[in-house]
C-alpha positions in Angstrom: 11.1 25.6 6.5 10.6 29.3 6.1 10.5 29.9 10.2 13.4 27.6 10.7 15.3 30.5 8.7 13.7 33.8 9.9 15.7 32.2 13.2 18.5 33.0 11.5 20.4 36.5 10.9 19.9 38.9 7.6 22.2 37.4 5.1 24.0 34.8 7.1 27.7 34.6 5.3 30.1 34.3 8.8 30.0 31.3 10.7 30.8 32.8 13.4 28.4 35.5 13.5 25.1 32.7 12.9 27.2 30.8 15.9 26.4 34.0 17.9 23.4 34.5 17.0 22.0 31.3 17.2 23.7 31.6 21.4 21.1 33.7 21.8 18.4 31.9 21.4 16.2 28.9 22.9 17.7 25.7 22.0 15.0 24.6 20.3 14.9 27.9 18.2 18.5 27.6 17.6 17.7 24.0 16.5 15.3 25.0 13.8 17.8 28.0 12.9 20.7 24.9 12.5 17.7 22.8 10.6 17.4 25.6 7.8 21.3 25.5 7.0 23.0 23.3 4.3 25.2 20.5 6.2 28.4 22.3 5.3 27.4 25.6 6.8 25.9 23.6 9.9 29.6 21.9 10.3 31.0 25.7 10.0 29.1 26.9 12.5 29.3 24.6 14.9 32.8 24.9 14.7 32.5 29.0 15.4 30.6 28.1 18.5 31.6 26.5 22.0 31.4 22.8 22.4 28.9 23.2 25.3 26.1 24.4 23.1 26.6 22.1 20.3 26.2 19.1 22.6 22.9 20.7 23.6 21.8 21.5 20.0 22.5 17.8 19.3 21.1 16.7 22.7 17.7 18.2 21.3 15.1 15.5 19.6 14.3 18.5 17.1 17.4 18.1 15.1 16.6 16.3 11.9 19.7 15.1 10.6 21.8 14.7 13.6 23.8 12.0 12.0 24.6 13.9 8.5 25.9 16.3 10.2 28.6 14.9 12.9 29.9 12.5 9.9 31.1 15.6 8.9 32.6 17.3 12.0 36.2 17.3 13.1 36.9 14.2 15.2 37.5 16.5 18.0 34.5 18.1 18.4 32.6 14.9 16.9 33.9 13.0 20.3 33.0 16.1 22.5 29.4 16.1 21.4 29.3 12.4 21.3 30.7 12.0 24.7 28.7 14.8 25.9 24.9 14.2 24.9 22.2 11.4 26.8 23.2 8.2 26.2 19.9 7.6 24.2 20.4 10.5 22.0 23.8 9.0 21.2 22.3 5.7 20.6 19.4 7.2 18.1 22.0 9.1 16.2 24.2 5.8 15.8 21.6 3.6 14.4 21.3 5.9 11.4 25.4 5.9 10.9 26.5 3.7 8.0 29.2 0.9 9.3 32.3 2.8 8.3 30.9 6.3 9.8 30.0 4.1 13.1 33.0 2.4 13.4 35.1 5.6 13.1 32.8 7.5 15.2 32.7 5.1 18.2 36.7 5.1 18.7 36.1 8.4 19.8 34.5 7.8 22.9 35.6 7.0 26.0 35.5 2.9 27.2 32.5 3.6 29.8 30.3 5.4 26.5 31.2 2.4 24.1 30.6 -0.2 26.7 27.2 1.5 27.3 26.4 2.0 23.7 27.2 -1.4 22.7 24.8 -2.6 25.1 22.1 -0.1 24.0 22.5 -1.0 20.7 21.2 -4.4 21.0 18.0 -3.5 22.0 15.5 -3.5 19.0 14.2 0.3 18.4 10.5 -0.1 19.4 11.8 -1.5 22.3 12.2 0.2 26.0 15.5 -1.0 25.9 15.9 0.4 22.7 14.7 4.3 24.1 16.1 4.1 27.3 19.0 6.1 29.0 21.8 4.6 31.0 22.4 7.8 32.7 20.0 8.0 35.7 20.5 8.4 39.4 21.1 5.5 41.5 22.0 5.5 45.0 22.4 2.9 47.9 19.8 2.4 50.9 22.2 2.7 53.6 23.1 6.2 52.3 22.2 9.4 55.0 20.0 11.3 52.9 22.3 15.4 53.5 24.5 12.8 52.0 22.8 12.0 48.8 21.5 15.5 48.4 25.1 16.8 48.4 26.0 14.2 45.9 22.9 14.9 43.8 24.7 18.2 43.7 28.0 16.7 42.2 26.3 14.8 39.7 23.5 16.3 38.1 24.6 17.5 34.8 25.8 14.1 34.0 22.5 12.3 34.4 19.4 12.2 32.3 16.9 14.0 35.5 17.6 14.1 39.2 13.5 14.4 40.0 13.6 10.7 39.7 16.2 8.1 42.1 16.3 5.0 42.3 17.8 3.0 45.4 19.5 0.1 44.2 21.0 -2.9 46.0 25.1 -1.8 44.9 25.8 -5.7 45.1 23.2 -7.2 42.7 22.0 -3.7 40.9 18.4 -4.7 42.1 16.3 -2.1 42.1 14.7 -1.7 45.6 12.4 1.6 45.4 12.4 4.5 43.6 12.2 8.0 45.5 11.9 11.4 44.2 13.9 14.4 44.5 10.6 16.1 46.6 11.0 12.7 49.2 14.6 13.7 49.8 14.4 16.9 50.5 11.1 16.5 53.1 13.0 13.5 55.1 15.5 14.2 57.5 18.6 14.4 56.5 20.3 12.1 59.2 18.1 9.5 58.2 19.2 6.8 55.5 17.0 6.9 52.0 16.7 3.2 52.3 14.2 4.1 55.4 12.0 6.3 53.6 8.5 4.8 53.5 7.8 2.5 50.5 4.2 3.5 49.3 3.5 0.9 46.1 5.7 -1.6 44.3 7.7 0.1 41.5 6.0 0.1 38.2 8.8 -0.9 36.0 9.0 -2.4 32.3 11.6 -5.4 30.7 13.7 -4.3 28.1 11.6 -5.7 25.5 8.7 -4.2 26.2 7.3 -2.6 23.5 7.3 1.4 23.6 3.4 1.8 23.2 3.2 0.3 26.4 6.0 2.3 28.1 4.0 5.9 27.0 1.0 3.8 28.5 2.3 3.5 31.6 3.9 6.8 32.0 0.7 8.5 30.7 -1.4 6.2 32.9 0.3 6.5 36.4 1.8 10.2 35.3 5.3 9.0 35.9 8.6 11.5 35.2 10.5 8.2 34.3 10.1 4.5 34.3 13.1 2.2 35.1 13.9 -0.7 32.7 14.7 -3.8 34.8 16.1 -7.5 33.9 14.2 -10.4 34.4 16.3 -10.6 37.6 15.1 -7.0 38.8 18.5 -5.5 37.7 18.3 -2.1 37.0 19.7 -1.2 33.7 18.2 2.1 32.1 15.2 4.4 32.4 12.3 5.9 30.0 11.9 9.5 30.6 8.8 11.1 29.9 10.4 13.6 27.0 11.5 10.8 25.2 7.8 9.1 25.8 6.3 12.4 24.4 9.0 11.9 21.2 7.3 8.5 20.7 3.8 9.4 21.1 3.9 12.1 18.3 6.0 9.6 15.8 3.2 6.9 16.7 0.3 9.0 15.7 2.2 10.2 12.7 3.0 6.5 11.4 -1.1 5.5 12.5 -2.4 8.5 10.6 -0.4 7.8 7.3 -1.2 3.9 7.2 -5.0 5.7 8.0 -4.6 6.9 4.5 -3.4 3.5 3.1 0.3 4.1 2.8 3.4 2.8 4.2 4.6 5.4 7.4 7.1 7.6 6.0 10.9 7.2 7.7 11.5 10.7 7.2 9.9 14.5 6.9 7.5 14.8 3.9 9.7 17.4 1.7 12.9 15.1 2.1 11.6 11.7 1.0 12.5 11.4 -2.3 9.9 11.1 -5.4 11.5 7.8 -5.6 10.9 6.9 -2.4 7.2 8.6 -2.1 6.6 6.1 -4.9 7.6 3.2 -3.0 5.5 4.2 -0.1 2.6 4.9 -1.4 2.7 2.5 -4.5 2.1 -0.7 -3.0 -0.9 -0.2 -0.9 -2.4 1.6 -3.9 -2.1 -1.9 -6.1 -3.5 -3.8 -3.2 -6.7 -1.3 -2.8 -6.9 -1.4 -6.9 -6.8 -5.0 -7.0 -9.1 -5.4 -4.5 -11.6 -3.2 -5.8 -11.3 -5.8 -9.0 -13.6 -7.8 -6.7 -16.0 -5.1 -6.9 -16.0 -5.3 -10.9 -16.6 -9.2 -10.3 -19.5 -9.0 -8.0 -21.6 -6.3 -10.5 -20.6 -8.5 -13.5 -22.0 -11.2 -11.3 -25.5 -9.6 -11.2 -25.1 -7.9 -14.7 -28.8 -9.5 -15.5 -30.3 -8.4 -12.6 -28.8 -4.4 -13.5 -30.3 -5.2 -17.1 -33.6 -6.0 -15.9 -33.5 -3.0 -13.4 -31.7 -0.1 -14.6 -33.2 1.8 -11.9 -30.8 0.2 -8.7 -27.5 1.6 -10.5 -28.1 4.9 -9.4 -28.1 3.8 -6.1 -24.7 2.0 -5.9 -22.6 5.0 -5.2 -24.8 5.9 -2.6 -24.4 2.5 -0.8 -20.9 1.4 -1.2 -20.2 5.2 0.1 -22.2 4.8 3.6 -21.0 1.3 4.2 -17.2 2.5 3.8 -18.5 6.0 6.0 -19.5 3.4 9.1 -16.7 0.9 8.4 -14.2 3.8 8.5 -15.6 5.0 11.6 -15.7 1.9 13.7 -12.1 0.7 12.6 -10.5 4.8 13.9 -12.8 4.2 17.1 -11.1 0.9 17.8 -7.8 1.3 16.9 -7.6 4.6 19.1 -9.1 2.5 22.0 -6.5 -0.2 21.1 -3.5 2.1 21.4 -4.9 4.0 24.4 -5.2 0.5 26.3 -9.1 1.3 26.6 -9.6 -1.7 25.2 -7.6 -5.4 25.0 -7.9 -8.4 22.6 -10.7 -10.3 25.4 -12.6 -7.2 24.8 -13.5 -8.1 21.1 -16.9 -9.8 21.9 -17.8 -6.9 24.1 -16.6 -4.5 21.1 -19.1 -7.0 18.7 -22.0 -6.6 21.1 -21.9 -2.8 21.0 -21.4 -2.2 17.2 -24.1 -4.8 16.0 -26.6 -2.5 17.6 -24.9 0.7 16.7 -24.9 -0.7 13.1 -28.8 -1.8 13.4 -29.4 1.9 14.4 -27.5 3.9 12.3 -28.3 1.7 9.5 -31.8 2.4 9.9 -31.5 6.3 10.4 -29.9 6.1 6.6 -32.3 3.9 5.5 -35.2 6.3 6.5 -33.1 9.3 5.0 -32.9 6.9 1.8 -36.7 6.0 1.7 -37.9 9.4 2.1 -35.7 11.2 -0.6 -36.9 8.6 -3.0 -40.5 9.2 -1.8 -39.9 13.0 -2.5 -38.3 12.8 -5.8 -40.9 10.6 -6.8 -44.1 12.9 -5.2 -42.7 16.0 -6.0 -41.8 14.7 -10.0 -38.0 15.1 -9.9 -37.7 11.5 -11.3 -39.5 8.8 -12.1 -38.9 5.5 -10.5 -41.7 3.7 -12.5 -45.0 1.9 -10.7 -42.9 0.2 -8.1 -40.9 2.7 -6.5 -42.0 2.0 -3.0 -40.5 -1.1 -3.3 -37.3 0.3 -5.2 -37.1 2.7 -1.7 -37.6 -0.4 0.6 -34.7 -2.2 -1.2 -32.6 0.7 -0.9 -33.7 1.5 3.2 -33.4 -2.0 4.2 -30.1 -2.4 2.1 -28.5 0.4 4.1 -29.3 -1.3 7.2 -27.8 -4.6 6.5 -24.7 -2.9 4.8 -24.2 -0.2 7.5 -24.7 -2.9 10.1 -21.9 -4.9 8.4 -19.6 -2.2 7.6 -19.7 -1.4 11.3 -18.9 -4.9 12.5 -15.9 -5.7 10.1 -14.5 -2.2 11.0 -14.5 -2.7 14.4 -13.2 -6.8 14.1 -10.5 -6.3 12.1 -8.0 -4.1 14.2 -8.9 -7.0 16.8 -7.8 -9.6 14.0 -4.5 -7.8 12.9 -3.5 -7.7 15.9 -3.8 -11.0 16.7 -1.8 -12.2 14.1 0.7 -9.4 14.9 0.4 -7.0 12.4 -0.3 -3.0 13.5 -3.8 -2.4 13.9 -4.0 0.7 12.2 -3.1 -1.5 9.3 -7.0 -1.8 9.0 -7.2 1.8 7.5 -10.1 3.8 6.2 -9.3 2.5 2.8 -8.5 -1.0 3.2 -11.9 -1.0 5.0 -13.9 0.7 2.5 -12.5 -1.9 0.0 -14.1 -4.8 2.0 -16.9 -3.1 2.9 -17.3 -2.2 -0.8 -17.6 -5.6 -1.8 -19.7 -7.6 0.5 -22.0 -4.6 0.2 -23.0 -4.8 -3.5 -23.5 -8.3 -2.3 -26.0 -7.5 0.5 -27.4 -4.8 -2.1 -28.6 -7.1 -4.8 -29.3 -9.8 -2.1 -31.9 -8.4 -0.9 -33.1 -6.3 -4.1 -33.3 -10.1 -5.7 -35.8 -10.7 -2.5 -38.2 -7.4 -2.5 -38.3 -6.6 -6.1 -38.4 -11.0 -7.2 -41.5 -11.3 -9.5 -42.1 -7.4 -10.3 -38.9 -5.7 -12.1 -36.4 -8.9 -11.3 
């Protein structure tokens, strides 16, 4: 927050002088400057300054409260930004407008804009349909290409980009090709775009295609836009690649907080509300606590065995920790590879037949660290693990490699699992894993402790 305001002016008191100032500067400064302001004094300035660079102040993804703040504008300018921003933008700042504000809000625009934004508006969120822009460049094949050039010219500031066309049957809407802006210009300009040489069939997406897979795509095949098409190959919107780079860094926000074991947070840290925080963070917090209840149960289970041999309670810490550790790491290995489309759901036996081994492995790296500290506590007299300590150290080295080996399996399963039964993968977080991993271990601890140290201290 402190460099959204040193945007702004020495003692900002005229609206029209911040409107000035804030003319001067990138948009995206000027929306961080507009960010630092109270919504009154945004309203105030915004009045002070010309329509044109409000509608590109609001046009910017930067702006945080978007929707606070034209519920509060005249309905004059109100309808001039509305009318005036991409057709996505103005969808995005609608689904957060109560009924009454939305309502009011929508008779402002003109019959083309509600049309569109009724239509947008049924598309779920997460959806392509849901992201996309109505405002793209379409042109028939039959057109001379001097000809679409000049009317690229004509129409440029009312579309979403001109680097991407798309040739479109004008009867049925059915996308033929796209083309880009470069293709035009290289062909000659008596010849028809419809004749310019198809390389590929267009990648396109369905509405409902979810909008991981649309930042796939673009990423994948390094695409400016992708066109949304209709089961019938209609054209009806496109996915640019600023609004793919929009998703992308709210994705990895929401999968880095539900790392931590928390609901994703709907809005910036400093404005969710203590309230609210609670909410979020409450629940999963329960579910870990009650889960680690299981933990409680399995140690009261062996409560004879720890009587008997004091000695392997000092080592509990140590292995619940390293089973979590390799759980942890398998589960943010898999999800990544999950949302990069690295790997699919067919993939889980190949995932299975990789970590096994890895487990084995690293298992028995810890489990010769673990041998040899007890071995040097014991030789150099730092503690005294009584006449069987070698077999106290095998215990605890071939109890790392079982728990290691299984912490790494369930990690990497259960992003494989949730997503199967269509919840998020990165629902599997570090914590949730840990918790699982916590259990079965103490299990696979005293398992084999009962086996190694049966007729000596158990």
């Amino acid at each position: 927050m402190d460099e959204k305001v040193t945007n702004l002016p020495p003692d900002p008191v005229d609206p029209a002088t911040i409107a000035k100032h804030l003319g001067a500067l990138r948009v995206a400064d000027a929306v961080d400057a507009l960010d630092a302001l109270d919504h009154p004094t945004a309203v105030a300035v915004l009045k002070a300054m010309p329509s044109a660079l409000a509608v590109q102040l609001f046009d910017e993804a930067g702006l945080v409260h978007p929707h606070k703040i034209v519920e509060l504008l005249p309905d004059a300018l109100a309808g001039a930004i509305l009318h005036g921003i991409s057709a996505d933008r103005r969808v995005e700042i609608f689904r957060k407008l109560k009924a009454p504000d939305r309502q009011r809000l929508s008779k402002l625009l003109s019959p083309e804009d509600q049309t569109a934004l009724a239509q947008l508006l049924t598309y779920q969120d997460h959806t392509a349909g849901g992201m996309m822009t109505t405002e793209f460049l379409s042109l028939p094949p039959d057109l001379r290409v001097g000809e679409a050039l000049r009317h690229i010219r004509e129409v440029a500031n009312e579309k979403e980009t001109i680097y991407s066309i798309y040739i479109v049957d004008p009867a049925t809407r059915r996308l033929i090709q796209p083309i880009s802006l470069r293709d035009l210009i290289l062909a000659e300009p008596s010849a028809t775009i419809g004749s310019i040489e198809r390389h590929r069939e267009p990648i396109v997406v369905l509405p409902n295609t979810d909008r991981e897979e649309v930042s796939a795509l673009i990423s994948k095949y390094d695409l400016l836009a992708i066109p949304v098409v209709e089961a019938s190959g209609k054209i009806v919107g496109i996915v640019t690649v600023d609004d793919v780079i929009d998703v992308m860094v709210e994705e990895a926000t929401e999968d880095a907080q539900r790392f931590g074991g928390m609901e994703s947070l709907d809005a910036p840290y400093m404005e969710i509300s203590f309230l609210g925080m609670i909410k979020k963070r409450a629940g999963w917090l329960c579910a870990l606590f009650l889960s680690e209840m299981l933990t409680a149960s399995a140690m009261q289970h062996y409560e004879a065995e720890l009587e008997r041999a004091v000695v392997l309670t000092l080592f509990i810490p140590l292995i619940m920790s390293s089973g979590g550790n390799s759980g942890s790491q398998a589960t943010s290995l898999i999800i990544r590879a999950l949302a990069l489309g690295e790997v699919k759901l067919k993939d889980w036996w190949r995932i299975a037949s990789r970590e096994l081994p890895s487990g084995i492995v690293l298992g028995s790296i810890l489990g010769v660290i673990g041998f040899a500290r007890i071995t040097i506590w014991q030789m150099a007299g730092l503690y005294d693990y009584g006449e069987h300590w070698t077999l106290i150290a095998a215990t605890v080295g071939c109890a790392l490699v079982g728990i290691v080996t299984f912490g790494s399996l369930a990690g990497s399963m259960l992003p494989f699992l949730l997503k199967r039964l269509g919840f998020d993968p990165a629902t599997a977080s570090a914590p949730f894993v840990a918790t699982l991993v916590d259990v079965t271990g103490l299990i696979i601890y005293f398992s084999i402790a009962y086996q190694i140290l049966r007729g000596t201290l158990l």
